[in-house]
C-alpha positions in Angstrom: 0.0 0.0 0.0 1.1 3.7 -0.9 2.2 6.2 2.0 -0.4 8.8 2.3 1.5 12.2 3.2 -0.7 15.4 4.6 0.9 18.5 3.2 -0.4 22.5 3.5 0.3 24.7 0.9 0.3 28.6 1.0 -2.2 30.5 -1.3 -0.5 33.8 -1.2 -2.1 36.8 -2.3 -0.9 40.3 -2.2 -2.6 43.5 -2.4 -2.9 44.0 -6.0 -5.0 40.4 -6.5 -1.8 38.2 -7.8 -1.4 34.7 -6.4 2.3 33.9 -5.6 3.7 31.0 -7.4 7.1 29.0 -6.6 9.0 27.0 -9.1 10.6 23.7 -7.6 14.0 23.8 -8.1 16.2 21.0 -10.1 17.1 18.9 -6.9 13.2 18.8 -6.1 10.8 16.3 -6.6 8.8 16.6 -9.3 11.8 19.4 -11.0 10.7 22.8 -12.8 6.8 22.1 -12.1 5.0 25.0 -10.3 3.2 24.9 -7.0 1.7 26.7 -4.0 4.4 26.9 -1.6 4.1 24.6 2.0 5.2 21.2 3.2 4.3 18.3 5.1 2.7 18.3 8.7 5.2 17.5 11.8 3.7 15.4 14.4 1.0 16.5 16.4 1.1 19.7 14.5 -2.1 21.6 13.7 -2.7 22.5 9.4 -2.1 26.3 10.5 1.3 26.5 12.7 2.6 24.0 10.3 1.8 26.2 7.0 2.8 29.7 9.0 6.3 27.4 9.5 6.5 25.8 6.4 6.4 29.2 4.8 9.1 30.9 7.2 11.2 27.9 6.5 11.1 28.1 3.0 10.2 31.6 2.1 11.6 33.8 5.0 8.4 35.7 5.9 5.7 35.3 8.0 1.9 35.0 6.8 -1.5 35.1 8.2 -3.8 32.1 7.6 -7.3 32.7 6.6 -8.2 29.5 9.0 -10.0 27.7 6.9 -9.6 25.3 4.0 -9.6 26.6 0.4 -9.1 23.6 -1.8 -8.7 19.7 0.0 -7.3 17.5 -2.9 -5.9 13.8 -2.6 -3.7 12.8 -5.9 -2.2 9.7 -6.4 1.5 9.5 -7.3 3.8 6.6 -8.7 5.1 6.2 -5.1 2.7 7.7 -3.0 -0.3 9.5 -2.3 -0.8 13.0 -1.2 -3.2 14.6 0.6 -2.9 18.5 -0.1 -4.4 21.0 1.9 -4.8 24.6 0.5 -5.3 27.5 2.5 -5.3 30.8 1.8 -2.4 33.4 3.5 -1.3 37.0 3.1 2.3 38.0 4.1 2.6 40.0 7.6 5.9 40.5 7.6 9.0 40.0 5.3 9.0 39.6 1.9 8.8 35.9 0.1 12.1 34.9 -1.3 12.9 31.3 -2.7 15.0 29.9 -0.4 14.7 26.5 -1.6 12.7 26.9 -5.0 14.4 28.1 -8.3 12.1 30.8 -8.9 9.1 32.8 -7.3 6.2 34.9 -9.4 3.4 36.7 -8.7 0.5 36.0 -11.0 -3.3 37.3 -11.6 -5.7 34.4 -11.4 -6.7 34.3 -15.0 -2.8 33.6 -15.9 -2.3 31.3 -13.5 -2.9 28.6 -16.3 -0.1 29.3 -18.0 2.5 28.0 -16.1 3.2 23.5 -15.7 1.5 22.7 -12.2 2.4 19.7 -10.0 -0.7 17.6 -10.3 -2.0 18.0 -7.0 -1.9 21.6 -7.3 -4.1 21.9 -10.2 -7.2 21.6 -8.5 -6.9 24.6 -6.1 -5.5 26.8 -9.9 -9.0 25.6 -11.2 -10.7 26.7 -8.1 -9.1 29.9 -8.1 -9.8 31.0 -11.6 -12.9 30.4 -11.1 -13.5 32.3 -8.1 -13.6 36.0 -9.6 
């Protein structure tokens, strides 16, 4: 049976209405594919603290979470299955830089197509075009 992995990822907006996107770098996973930034829950660690980490972590800024579940997608991969939770954030302090991605954009949702998605994040781009 396939491990099942939680992960959180960041829905960043900024003032003007673009979505931030991060490109995974070459020594990634899943190389040169877009995604919402985040990572995987640590043990006995609530969705929220562990996104608000994830992003410090990888980013270097701290967000807000909106607290409640934007897009909740399970995709099944060669090796495993992921369960990816999607929340949306705005940035409190600090400003995002790619600390462990190649490259970071901000996007209007009707673009947001145009980039190569991971799989699982796909969903949560649908969602969000269609939301305005």
């Amino acid at each position: 049976m396939k491990k099942q992995v939680k992960v959180v990822a960041a829905i960043i907006e900024n003032e003007e209405g673009e979505i931030l996107c991060a490109l995974r770098s070459p020594e990634m996973s899943m190389p040169n594919m877009w995604e919402f930034p985040g990572g995987k829950l640590e043990e006995n660690e609530d969705i929220f603290t562990a996104l608000e980490r994830e992003i410090d972590e990888e980013l270097g800024c701290r967000i807000k979470t909106s607290k409640e579940i934007f897009n909740n997608t399970i995709h099944e991969y060669d090796t495993f299955i992921i369960n990816l939770l999607s929340i949306k954030c705005s940035v409190i302090s600090g400003n995002p830089t790619p600390c462990e991605h190649s490259k970071l954009i901000w996007l209007r949702r009707e673009n947001l197509e145009s980039l190569k998605w991971g799989p699982a994040d796909i969903p949560a781009v649908n969602d969000l075009r269609m939301e305005k």
